[in-house]
Structure formats: structure tokens, C-alpha cells
C-alpha positions in Angstrom: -24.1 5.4 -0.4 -22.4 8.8 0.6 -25.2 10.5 -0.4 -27.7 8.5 2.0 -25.8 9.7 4.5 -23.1 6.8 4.8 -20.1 9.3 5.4 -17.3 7.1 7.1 -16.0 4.3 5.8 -14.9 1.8 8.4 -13.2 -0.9 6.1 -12.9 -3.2 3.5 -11.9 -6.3 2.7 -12.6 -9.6 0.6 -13.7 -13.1 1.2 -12.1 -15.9 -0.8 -15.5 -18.7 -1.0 -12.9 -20.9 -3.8 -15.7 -20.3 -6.8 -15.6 -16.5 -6.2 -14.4 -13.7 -4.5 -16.7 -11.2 -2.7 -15.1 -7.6 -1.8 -17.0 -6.7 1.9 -17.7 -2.7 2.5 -18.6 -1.3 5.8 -20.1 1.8 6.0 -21.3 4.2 8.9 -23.8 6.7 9.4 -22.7 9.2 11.8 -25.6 10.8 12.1 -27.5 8.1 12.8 -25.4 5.8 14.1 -26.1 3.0 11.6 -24.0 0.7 9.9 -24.3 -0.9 6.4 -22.6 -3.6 4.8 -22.2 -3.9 0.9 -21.3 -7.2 -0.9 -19.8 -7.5 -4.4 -19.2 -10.9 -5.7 -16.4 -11.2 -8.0 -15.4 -14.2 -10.9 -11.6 -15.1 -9.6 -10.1 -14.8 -12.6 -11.1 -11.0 -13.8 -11.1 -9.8 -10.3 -11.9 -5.9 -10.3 -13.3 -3.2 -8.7 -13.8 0.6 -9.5 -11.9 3.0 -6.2 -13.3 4.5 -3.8 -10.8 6.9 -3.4 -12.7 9.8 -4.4 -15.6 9.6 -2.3 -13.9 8.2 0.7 -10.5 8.7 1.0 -9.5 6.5 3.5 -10.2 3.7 0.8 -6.3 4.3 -0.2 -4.4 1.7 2.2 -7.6 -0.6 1.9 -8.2 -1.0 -1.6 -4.0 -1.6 -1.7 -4.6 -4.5 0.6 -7.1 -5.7 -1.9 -4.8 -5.8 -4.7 -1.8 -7.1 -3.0 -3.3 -10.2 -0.8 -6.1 -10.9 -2.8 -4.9 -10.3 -6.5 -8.3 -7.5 -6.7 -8.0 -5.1 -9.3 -8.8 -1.9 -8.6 -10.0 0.7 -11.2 -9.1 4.1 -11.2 -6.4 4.0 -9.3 -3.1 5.3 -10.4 -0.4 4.0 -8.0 0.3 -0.1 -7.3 2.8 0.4 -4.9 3.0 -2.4 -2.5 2.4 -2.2 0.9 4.7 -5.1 2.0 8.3 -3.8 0.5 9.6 -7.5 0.2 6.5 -8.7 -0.7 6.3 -10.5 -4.6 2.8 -9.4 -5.7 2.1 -12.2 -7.9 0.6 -14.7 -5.7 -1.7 -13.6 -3.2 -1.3 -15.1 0.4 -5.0 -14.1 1.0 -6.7 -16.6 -1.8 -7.6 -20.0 -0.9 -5.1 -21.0 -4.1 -1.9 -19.8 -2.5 0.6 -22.5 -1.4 3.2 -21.3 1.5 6.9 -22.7 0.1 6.2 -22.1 -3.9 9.6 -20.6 -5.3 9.9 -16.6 -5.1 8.2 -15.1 -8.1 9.7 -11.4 -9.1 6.8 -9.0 -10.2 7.2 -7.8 -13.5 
């Protein structure tokens, strides 16, 4: 998309619809002021995604946010560092699955 002119990327994040997942892009035209939005529906269970990070770099703190409240795996990318320091990673609040009060998991 880059190369149709769709230089800034404005965010993403994921939908949890219970039979799949669908990771939302948005993407902006400077140039000529347009927007575009790019859908990728994903099974639950093998979750994944290739980065973004080398085209857009700003995908770093979104794509982490991905992996850490959704359970989205994210290809290509080399650090899993959490964003939330006391945060589990091994359920993810963001799915429609999670249950508030389950016992603390550690993340192996």
C-alpha cells in the first residue's frame, strides 16, 4: 500500500467476532488526503500476521499490542517484550474468551 502512495500509518488493531479474529489497518494518504482501511481475518487458534515494521515503522508499539491483548502473532519480528511490565501474556484481556478473576498464569 506504501507504494500507492499510503505513507502514514494511523493504527492498528483487531476485532475479536468469537469465530475469528480480524487485524484492522488504517492507512493515510498525505498527499491526497485519503484514508484506507485493510481487513485481515484470522482463524483464533493460529493467529498471525507478517510485521510491518519495515515499511512503516511506527507499526512497533502497535503490532506489540496485537500480540499482548489479542494473543496475535506477529512474523518477523524479533523482540516480545511486553508492554504492560506486570502483565502475564498468556491470556489475552482483548479476546471475547478471557475471564477477569482466572488464577495468575506466569509466561514461560
Amino acid at each position: 500500500m506504501k507504494g500507492k502512495g499510503f505513507d502514514y500509518l494511523k493504527k492498528i488493531t483487531a476485532v475479536d467476532y468469537t469465530d475469528h479474529l480480524e487485524v484492522v489497518y488504517l492507512l493515510y494518504n498525505t498527499k491526497e488526503r485519503k484514508d484506507e482501511i485493510v481487513r485481515v481475518k484470522l482463524d483464533p487458534e493460529t493467529a498471525e500476521v507478517p510485521t510491518l515494521m519495515k515499511i512503516y515503522p511506527s507499526a512497533d508499539w502497535y503490532e506489540r499490542e496485537l500480540f499482548e491483548m489479542f494473543g496475535i502473532n506477529i512474523q518477523g519480528r524479533e523482540t516480545k517484550k511486553l508492554l504492560l511490565e506486570l502483565w502475564n501474556g498468556v491470556d489475552f484481556p482483548l479476546r471475547k474468551s478471557f475471564t477477569w478473576g482466572k488464577p495468575y498464569k506466569k509466561m514461560e
